[in-house]
C-alpha positions in Angstrom: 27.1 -7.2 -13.6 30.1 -4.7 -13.9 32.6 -5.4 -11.6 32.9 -1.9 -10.1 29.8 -2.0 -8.4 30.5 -2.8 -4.5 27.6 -4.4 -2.5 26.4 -2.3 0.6 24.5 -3.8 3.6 23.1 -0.4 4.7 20.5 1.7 2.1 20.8 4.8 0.9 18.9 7.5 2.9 16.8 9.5 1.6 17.8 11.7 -1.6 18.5 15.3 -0.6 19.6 16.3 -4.0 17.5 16.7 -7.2 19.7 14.1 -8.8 18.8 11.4 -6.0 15.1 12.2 -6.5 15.4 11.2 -10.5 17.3 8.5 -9.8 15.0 7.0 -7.1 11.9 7.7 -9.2 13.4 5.9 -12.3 14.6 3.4 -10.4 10.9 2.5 -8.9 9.4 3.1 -12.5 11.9 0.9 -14.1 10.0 -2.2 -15.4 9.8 -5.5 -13.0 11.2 -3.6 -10.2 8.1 -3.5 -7.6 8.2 -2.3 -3.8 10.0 -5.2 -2.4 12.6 -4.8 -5.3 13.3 -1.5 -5.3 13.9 -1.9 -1.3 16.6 -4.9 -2.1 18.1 -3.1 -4.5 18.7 -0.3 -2.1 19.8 -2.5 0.1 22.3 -4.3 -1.6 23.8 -2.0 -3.9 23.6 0.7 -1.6 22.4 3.8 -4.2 19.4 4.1 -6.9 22.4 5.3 -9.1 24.1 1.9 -8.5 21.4 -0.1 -8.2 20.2 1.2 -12.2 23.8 0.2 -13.6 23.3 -3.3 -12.1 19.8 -3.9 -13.3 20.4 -4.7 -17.0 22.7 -7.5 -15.8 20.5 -8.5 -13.3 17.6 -9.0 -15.6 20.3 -10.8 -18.5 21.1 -13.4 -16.2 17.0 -13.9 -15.8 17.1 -14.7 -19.5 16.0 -11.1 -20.6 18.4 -9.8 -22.9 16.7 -6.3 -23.9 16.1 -4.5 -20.7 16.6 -1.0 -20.3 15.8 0.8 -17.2 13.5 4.5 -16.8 15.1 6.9 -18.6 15.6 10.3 -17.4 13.7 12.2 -19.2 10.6 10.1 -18.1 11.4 10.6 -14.4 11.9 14.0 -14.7 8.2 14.7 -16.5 6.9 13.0 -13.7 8.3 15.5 -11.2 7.4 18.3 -13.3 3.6 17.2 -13.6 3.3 16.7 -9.7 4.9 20.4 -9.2 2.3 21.4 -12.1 -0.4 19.6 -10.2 0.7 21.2 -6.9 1.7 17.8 -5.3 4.4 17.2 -2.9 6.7 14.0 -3.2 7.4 12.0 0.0 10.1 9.9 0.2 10.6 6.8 2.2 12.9 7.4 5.4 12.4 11.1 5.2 10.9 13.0 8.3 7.5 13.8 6.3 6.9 10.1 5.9 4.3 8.8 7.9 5.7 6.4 10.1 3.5 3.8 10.7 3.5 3.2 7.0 7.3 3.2 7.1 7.4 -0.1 9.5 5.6 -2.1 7.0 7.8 -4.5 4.7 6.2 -3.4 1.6 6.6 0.8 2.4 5.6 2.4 -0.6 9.3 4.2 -1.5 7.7 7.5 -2.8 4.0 9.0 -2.1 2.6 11.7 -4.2 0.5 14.2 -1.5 -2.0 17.2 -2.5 -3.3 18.5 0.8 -2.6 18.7 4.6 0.8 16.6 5.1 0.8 17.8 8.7 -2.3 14.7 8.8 0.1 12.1 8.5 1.7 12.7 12.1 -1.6 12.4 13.5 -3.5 9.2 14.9 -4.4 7.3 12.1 -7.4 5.0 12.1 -8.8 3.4 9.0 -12.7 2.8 8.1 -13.3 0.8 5.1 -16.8 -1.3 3.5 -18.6 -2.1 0.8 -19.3 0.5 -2.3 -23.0 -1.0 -2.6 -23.6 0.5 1.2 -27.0 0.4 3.0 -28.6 3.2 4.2 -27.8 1.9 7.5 -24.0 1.2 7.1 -23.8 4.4 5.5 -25.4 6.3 8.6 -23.1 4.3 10.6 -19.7 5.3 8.7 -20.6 8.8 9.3 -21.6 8.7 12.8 -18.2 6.7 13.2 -16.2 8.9 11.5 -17.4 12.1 12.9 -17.3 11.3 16.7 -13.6 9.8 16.1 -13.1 12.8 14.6 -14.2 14.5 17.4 -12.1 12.6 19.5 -9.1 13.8 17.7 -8.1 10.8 15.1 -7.6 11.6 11.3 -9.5 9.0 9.5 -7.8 7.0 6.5 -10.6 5.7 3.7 -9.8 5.1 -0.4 -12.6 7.6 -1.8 -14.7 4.8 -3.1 -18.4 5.0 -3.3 -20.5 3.7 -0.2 -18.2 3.3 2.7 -15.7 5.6 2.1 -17.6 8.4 0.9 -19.5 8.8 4.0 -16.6 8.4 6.2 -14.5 11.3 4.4 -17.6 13.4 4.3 -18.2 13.3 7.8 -14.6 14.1 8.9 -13.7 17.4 6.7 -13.4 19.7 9.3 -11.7 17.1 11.8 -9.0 15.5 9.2 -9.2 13.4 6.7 -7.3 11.1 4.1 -7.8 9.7 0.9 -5.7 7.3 -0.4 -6.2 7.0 -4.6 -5.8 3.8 -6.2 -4.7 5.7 -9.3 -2.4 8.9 -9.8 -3.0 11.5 -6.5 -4.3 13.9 -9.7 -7.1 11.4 -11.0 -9.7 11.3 -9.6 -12.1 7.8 -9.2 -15.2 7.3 -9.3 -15.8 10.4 -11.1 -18.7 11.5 -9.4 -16.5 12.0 -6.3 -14.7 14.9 -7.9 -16.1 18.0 -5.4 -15.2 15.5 -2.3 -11.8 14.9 -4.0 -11.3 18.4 -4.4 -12.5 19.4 -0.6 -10.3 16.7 1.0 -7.3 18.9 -1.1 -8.0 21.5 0.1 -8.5 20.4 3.9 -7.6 17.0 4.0 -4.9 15.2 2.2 -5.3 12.9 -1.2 -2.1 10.5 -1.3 -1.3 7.9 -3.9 2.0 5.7 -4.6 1.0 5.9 -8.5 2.6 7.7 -11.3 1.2 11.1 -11.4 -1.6 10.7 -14.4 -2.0 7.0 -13.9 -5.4 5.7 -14.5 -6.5 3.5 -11.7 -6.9 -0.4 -12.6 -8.1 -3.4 -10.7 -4.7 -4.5 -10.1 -3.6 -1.0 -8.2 -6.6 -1.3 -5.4 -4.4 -4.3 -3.6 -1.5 -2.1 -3.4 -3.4 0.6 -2.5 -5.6 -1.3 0.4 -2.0 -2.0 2.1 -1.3 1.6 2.7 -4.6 2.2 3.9 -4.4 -0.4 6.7 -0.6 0.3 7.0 -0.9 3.5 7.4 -3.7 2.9 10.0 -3.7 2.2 14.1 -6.8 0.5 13.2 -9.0 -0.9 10.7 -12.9 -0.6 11.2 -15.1 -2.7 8.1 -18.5 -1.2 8.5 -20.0 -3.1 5.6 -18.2 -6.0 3.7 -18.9 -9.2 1.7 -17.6 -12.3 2.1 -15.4 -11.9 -0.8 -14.4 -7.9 -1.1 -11.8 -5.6 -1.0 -12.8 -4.3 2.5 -11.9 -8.2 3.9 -8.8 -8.1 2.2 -8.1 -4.9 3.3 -9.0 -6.5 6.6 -6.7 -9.4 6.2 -3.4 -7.4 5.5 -4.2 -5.3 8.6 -3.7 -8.5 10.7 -0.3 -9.4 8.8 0.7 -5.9 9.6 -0.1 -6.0 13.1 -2.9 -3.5 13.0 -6.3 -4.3 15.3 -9.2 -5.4 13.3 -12.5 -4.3 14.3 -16.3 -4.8 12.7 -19.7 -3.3 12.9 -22.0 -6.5 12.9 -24.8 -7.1 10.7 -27.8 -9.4 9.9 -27.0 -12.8 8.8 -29.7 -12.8 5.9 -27.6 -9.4 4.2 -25.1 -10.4 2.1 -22.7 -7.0 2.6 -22.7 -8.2 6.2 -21.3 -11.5 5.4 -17.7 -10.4 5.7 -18.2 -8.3 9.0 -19.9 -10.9 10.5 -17.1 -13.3 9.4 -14.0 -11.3 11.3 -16.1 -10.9 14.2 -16.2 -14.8 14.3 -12.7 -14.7 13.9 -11.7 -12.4 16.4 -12.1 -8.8 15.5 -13.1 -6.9 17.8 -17.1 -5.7 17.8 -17.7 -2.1 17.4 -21.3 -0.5 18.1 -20.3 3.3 17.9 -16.5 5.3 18.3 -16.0 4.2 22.3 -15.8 0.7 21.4 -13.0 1.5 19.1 -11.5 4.1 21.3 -11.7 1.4 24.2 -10.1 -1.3 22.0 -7.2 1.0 20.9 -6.6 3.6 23.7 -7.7 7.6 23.0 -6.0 9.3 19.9 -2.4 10.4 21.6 0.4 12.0 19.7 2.8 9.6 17.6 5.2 8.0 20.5 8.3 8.1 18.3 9.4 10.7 15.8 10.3 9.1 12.3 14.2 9.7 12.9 13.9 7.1 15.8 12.0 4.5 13.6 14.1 1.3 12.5 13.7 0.7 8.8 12.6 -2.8 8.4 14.4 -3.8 5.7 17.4 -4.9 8.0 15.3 -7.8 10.1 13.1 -8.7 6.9 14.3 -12.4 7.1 13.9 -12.3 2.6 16.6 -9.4 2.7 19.1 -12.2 2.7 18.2 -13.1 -0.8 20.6 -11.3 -3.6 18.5 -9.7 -7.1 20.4 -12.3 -8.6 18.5 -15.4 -7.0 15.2 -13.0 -6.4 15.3 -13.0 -10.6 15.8 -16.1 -10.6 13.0 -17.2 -8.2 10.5 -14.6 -10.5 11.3 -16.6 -13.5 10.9 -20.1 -12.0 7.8 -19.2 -10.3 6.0 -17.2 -14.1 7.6 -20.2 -15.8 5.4 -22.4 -13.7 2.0 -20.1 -13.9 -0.1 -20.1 -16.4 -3.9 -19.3 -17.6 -5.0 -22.2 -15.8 -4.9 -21.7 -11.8 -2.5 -23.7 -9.7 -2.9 -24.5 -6.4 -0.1 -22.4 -4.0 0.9 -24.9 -2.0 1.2 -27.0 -5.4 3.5 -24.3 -6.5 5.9 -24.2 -3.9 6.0 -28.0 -3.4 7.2 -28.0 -7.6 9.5 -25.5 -6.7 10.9 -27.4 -3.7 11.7 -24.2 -1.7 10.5 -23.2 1.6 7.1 -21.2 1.8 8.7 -18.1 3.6 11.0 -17.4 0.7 8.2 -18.2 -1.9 5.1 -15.8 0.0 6.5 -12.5 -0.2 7.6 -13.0 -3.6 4.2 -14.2 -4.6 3.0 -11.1 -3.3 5.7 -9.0 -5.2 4.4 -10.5 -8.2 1.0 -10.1 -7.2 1.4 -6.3 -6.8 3.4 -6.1 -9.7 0.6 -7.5 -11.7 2.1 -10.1 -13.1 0.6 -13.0 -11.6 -3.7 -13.1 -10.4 -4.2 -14.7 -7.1 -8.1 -16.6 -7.1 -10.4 -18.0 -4.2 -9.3 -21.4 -2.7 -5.4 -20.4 -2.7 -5.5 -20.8 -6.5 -2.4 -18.6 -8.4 -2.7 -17.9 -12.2 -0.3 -16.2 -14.5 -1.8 -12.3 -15.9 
């Protein structure tokens, strides 16, 4: 670490020059630097610019001698294959950015759009459920979707087969979102390409992925957490007991989003998880007024984005520096390997308190890094 590079307390706001734009999107493409890392970098060094001449000494004192940050000239292809693509960048703190998805922690810093950004200031509910749908829970998705479509909310869904499909489908006219667990220009499962094109044209397809990126199991996490974040509500219509729909589910409840569920019959195994939230709490939907009664009628967003506070100033894992987030990173991969590890295990070895270790197990996590398995088990990718 140079000694010419002051600490700030307050981020950067968002670039307004081409410059800034480079230097944010090298920053968040420089390797090991995740969400939650690129938001602490702003935060402490006050400027992406800064923040990239502090990294290489940041990762030395990790024990990584060879690190090199994004260069330009990567960065800059980047933005010239999104304006080649016809997608529009959104940056974090910036008016465009949807502000429910700007209160989470984990805010995706930049969002590649193709479509109708005008969507994102609307009411925003999410429906979600298995791939493997019945012909049932596909009839209900639609008949959901459309009648709260009708009833003026833009509905949020990840393209996927089953579920999703039929909830996008049904809500072309009325506003629609597709959030890609790849690049906002690839296009998964293939045989979705037509609806993917439709919702570009009068919907909007939205990614936090390098433009070009082919999705992997590891994105669809990440990409679950802007569907439920970006989301008043989250509605599973079909889900096993072990899915991405319940985790989908489960992250909606950390982000203070309602939960609801379309119950099934015990004996059908893509009911399990429904069935299981509803035991838990969520809230039990039988058609759109259930939802609209749980969650109030779709109304205009209550607060423009320039009144929203950023959360990176209450976070209470703010108060860490890079230096000892490194640090933590390296204990906890030291720690991991192939064979799975009990969490709680973990942070007992590590004899720190579990709200510094969580959130950096989840940085990890969506950095791909570590793999996190059934009965709180933790192993190293």
């Amino acid at each position: 670490m140079t000694g010419t590079i002051s600490s700030s307390t307050h981020p950067q706001l968002p670039p307004t020059t081409e410059e800034q734009r480079v230097s944010w999107l090298r920053l968040l493409r420089s390797r090991r630097v995740g969400v939650t890392t690129f938001h602490r970098l702003l935060k402490e060094y006050g400027s992406a610019e800064a923040a990239l001449d502090a990294l290489p000494a940041i990762a030395q004192e990790a024990g990584e001698d060879s690190y090199r940050t994004c260069d330009r000239g990567h960065a800059e292809r980047e933005l010239e294959a999104g304006d080649k693509a016809g997608a529009t960048l959104l940056l974090w703190g910036s008016a465009p950015y949807p502000h429910t998805l700007a209160e989470i922690p984990d805010a995706p810093p930049l969002l590649w759009t193709m479509g109708r950004g005008d969507l994102l200031q609307r009411p925003l509910v999410a429906i979600v459920g298995a791939r493997n749908a019945s012909s049932l829970g596909t009839r209900m998705a639609r008949a959901l979707a459309r009648d709260l479509g009708e009833a003026g909310f833009t509905v949020v869904s990840g393209l996927a087969r089953g579920i999703d499909t039929a909830a996008h489908l049904a809500t072309l006219e009325t506003g629609t979102i597709a959030v890609l667990g790849g690049g906002v220009d690839v296009i998964y499962p293939a045989e979705n390409a037509k609806l993917a094109e439709d919702i570009a044209s009068r919907g909007l397809r939205l990614s936090e992925q390098p433009m070009g990126m082919q999705p992997q199991a590891r994105h669809f996490p990440a990409r679950n957490r802007i569907i439920s974040g970006l989301a008043r509500a989250v509605i599973v219509v079909e889900a096993a007991s072990r899915s991405g729909s319940l985790l989908t589910a489960h992250g909606a409840l950390d982000q203070g989003r309602d939960v609801l569920a379309v119950p099934g019959h015990p004996f059908d195994a893509r009911a399990s998880g429904c069935n299981i939230l509803l035991r838990d709490g969520a809230t039990l939907v039988r058609g759109a007024q259930d939802v609209i009664e749980a969650i109030g009628p779709a109304t205009a967003p209550a607060r423009p984005v320039e009144q929203i506070e950023m959360p990176l100033a209450e976070t209470p894992r703010e108060a860490r520096t890079l230096r000892e987030t490194a640090k933590l990173h390296k204990q906890i991969l030291d720690r991991l390997g192939p064979a799975p590890l009990a969490e709680d295990q973990l942070i007992r070895d590590l004899a720190k308190p579990a709200a510094d270790v969580a959130p950096v197990l989840i940085d990890l996590e969506m950095e791909g890094q570590i793999r996190r398995q059934a009965g709180g088990f933790l192993s190293r990718a």
